[in-house]
C-alpha positions in Angstrom: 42.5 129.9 161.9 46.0 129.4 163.7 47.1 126.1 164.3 47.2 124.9 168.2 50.4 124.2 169.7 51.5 121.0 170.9 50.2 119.4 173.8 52.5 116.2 174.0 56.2 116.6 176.0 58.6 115.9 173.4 62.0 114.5 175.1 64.3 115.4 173.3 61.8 118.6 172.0 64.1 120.0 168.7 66.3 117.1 167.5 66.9 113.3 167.4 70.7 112.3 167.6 72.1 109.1 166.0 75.5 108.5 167.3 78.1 106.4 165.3 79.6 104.4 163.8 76.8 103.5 160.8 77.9 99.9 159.8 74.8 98.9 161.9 71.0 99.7 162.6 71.1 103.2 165.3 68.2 103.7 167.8 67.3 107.3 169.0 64.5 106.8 171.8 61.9 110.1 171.5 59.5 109.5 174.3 56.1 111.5 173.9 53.7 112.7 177.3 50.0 113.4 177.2 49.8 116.2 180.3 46.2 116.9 179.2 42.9 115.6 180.7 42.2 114.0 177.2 43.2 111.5 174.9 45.5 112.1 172.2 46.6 110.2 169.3 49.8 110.6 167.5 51.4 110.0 164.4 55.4 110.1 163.4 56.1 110.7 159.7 59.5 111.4 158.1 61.0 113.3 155.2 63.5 109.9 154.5 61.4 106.6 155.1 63.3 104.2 153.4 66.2 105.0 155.6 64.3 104.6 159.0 61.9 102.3 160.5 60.2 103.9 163.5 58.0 101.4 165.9 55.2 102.4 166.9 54.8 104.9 164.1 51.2 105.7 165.6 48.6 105.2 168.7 47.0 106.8 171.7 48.6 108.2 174.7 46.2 108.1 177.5 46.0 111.3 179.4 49.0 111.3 182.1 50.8 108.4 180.4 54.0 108.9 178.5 55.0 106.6 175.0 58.7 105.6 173.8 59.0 106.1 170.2 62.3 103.9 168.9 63.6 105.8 165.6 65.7 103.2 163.6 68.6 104.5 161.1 69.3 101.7 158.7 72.9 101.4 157.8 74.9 103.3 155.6 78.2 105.0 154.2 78.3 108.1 156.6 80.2 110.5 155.1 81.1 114.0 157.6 81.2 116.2 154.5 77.5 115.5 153.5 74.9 117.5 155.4 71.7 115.9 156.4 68.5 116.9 156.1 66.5 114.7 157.2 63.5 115.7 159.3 60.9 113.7 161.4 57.5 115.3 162.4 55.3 114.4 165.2 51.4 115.2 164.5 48.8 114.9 167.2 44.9 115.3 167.7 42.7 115.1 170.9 41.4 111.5 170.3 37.3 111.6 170.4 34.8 110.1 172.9 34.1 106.6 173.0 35.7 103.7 171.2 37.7 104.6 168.2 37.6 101.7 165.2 40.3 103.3 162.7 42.8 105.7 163.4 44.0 105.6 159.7 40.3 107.2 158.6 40.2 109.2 161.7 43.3 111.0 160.9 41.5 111.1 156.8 38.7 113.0 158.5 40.2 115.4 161.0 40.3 118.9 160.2 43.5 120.6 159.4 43.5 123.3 162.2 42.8 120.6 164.9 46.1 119.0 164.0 49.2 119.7 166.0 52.3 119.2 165.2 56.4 119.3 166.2 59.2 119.2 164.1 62.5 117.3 164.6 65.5 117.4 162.7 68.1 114.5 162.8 72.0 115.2 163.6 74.6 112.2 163.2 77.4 112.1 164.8 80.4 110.0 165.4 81.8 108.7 169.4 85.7 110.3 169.9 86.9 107.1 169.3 85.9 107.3 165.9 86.7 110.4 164.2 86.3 111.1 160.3 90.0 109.8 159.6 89.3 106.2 161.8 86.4 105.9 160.6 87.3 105.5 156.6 90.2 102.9 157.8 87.8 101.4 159.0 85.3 101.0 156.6 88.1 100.0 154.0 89.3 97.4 156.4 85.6 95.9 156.4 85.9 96.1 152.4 89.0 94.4 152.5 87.6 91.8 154.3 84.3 91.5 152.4 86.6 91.4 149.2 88.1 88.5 150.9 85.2 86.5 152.1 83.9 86.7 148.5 87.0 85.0 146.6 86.1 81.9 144.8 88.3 79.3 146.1 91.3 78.2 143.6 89.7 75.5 141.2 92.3 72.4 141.0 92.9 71.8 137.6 91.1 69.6 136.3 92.9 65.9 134.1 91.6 64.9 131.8 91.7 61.3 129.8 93.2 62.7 126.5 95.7 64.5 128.0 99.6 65.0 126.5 101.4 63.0 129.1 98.7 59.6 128.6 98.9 60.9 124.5 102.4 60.5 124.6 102.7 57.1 126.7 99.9 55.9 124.1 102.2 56.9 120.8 105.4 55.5 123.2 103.4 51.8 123.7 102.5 51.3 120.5 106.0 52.6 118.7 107.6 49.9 120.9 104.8 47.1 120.0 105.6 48.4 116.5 109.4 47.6 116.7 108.9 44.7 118.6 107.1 43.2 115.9 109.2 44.6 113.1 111.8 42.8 115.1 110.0 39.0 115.1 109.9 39.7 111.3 113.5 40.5 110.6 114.1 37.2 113.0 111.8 34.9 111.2 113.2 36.0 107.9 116.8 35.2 108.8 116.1 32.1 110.0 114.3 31.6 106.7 117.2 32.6 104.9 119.8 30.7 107.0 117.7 27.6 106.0 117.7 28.4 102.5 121.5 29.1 102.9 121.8 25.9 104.2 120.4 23.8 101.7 121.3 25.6 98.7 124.7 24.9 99.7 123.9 21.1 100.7 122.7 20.5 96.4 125.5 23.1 95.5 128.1 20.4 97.1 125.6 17.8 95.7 125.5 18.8 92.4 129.5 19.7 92.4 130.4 16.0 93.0 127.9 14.8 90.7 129.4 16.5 88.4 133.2 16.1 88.8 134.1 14.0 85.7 137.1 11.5 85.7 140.3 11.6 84.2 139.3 9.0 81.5 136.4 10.4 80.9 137.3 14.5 80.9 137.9 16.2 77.7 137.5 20.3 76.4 134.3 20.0 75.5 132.8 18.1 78.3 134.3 21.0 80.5 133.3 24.2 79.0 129.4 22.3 79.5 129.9 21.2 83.3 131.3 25.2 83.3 128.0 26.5 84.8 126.5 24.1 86.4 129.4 24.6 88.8 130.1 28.4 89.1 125.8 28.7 89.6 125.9 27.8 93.9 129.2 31.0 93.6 126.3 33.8 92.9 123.7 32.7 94.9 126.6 32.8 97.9 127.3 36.4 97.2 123.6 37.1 97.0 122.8 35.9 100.1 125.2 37.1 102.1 124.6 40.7 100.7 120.8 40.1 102.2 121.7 39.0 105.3 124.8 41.3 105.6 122.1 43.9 105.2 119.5 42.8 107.1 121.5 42.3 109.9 122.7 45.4 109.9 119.2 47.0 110.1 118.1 44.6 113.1 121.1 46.2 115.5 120.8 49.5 114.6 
């Protein structure tokens, strides 16, 4: 048995038309009228539904009264050298008598050669504003500025407490406490040895006039004894003047 032709008005009848540019959701309006004496229910289906929401997708179109059917392209990368192929299809039934409880199992139940239906085919096209050329500058310009809105801001480097310069200062501070100390040393020992200086030359000049022996009472053998008691303070002079010639001469350089 041949299927029945369509009783709904289809406006536009052959094809729905999305017009561009596709960075953003597209409406095409297809507006369906029941010129019967009956009640009809309707059903839009598509050969792409993840890429179109259509609202309302279904009802019942009182006889006389006419429904608007808003067909929703989601947004995408429209490309003039790919053809389309989508489709959309529009089925319809007279609805029956009385009050209907599901339309999902009524359409379950109906028989196949009561079903009508009309097929649409979806064209895309672009406003003159926009031709194929403009409209890849464009959609790199939005890149661009995606690209730019997604930079991770510069992170300010970060200091931390062991770093050279505080490393350095550190070895500085304590190289100088070092030498300052070394320095109190070298002090405290020549004042040491200044004092020791001192007063091994006070018994040197003590000793010497002890033991200068008189005239009466000097003879050969008395001075080749008294010899080196006196040439003794002599060395230690020497000595001590090669330690603090030496030690001096550390502290200034």
């Amino acid at each position: 048995m041949a299927k029945q032709d369509q009783v709904l008005i289809l406006e536009p009848p052959n094809e729905l038309r999305f017009r561009g540019p596709f960075t953003d959701v597209v409406t095409a309006d297809l507006k369906l009228t029941n010129p019967a004496g009956k009640r009809v229910c309707f059903k839009v289906k598509t050969t792409a539904p993840r890429r179109y929401c259509v609202r309302p997708n279904s009802g019942i179109i009182e006889s006389g009264a006419t429904v608007s059917v808003a067909v929703m392209l989601q947004p995408f990368e429209y490309d003039p050298q790919e053809k389309n192929k989508h489709k959309f299809m529009v089925q319809t039934m007279f609805a029956p008598e009385g009050k209907i409880e599901s339309q999902e199992a009524l359409w379950k139940d109906v028989a196949q050669e009561n079903v009508m239906d009309s097929k649409l085919k979806c064209v895309f096209e672009l406003p003159d504003s926009a031709q194929p050329g403009e409209h890849i500058v464009q959609e790199k310009i939005r890149e661009e500025r995606v690209k730019t809105q997604n930079k991770e801001p510069p992170t300010p480097p970060r200091i931390g407490v062991n770093t050279t310069p505080d490393t350095d200062s550190k070895k500085m501070v304590e190289e100088m406490k070092r030498i300052k100390d070394e320095n109190e040393s070298l002090k405290k020992e020549i004042i040491e040895l200044r004092n020791e200086g001192a007063r091994l030359r006070k018994v040197a000049m003590s000793q010497t006039v002890s033991s200068t022996p008189s005239p009466a009472q000097s003879s050969p053998n008395k001075a080749m004894m008294d010899l080196p008691v006196t040439n003794m303070p002599v060395y230690l002079y020497v000595l001590i003047a090669l330690i603090l010639g030496f030690l001096v001469g550390e502290f200034l350089n």
